[in-house]
C-alpha positions in Angstrom: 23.9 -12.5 -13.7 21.3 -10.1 -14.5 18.2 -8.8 -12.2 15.0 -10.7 -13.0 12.2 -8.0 -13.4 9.5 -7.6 -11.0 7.4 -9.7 -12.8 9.7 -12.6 -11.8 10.5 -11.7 -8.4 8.5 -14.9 -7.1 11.7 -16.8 -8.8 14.2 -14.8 -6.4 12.1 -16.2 -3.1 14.0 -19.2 -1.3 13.2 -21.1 1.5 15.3 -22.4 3.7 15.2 -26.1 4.3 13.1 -27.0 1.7 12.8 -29.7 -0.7 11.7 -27.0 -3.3 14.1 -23.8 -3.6 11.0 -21.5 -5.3 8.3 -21.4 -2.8 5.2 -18.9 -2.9 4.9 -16.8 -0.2 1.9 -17.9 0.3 2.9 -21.4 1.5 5.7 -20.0 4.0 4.8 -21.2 7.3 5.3 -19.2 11.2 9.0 -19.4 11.8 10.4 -20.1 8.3 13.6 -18.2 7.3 13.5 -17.4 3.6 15.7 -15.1 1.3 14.9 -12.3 -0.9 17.2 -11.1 -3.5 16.0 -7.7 -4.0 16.6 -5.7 -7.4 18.9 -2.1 -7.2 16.6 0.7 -5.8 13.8 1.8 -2.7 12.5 -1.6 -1.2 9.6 0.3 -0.5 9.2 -1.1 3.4 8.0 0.4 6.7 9.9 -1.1 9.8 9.2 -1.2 13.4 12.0 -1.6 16.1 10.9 -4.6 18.2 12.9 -6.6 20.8 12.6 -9.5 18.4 14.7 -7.5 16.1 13.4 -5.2 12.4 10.0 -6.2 11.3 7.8 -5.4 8.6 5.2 -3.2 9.5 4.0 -2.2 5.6 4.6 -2.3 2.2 3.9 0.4 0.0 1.7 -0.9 -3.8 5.3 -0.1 -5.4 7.2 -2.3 -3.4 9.3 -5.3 -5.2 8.7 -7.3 -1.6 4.8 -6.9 -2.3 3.2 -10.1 -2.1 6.7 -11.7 -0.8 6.9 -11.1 2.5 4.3 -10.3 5.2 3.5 -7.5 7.7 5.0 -9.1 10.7 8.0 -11.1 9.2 11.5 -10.3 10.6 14.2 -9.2 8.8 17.3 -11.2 10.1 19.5 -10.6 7.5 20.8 -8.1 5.2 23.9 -9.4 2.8 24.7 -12.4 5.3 24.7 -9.1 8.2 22.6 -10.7 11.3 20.1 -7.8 11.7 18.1 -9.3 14.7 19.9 -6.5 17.4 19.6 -3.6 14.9 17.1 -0.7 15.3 15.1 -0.2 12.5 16.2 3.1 11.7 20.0 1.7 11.4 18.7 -1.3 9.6 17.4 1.5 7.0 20.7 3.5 6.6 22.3 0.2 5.9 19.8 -1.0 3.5 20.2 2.9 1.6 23.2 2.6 1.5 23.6 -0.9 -0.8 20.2 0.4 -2.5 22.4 0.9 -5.8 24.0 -2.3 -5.3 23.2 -5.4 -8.3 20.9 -6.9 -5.6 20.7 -7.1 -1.8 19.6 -10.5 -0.2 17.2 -10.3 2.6 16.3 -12.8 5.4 13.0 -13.1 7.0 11.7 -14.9 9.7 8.0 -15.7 8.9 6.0 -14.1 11.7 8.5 -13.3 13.7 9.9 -16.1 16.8 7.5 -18.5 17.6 
């Protein structure tokens, strides 16, 4: 299947355990897991090492996760990998790594554990 553009990267957000598979990011709720399938190329994301695991810390305005996910959100998987014991720096070699890859799908954990 092809990569939508970044115009239509609202369509690649799902939420897990929902009645409705293309939620806004905007109505994602404090301990939701969601999924991001991220187009080839630089995510354009600052993470922090925290003992809850890689979180967002910010976004640069070029990012294709702008407006998806939050400052704050966990990343807790990378390609069905569970990220939660992972350092951010080795979280970002891995992510490099598949950056050429068709697309990459990211979990999040809405504002990290409640």
């Amino acid at each position: 299947p092809s990569i939508p553009d970044k115009q239509n990267t609202h369509q690649m957000l799902r939420s897990r355990g929902s009645n409705n598979s293309k939620t806004k990011r905007g109505q994602q709720q404090r301990g939701r897991i969601y999924d991001f399938y991220a187009p080839p190329g630089a995510l354009g994301v600052v993470i922090d090492s925290t003992p809850e695991g890689p979180m967002i810390h910010s976004l640069k305005k070029t990012s294709p996760l702008l407006g998806m996910v939050n400052r704050g959100d966990l990343i807790i998987g990378l390609d069905g990998i569970n990220t939660r014991n992972m350092t951010a720096g080795r979280l970002t070699r891995i992510m490099a790594k598949r950056s050429q890859q068709p697309q990459r799908k990211l979990s999040f954990l809405v504002g990290g554990a409640l």
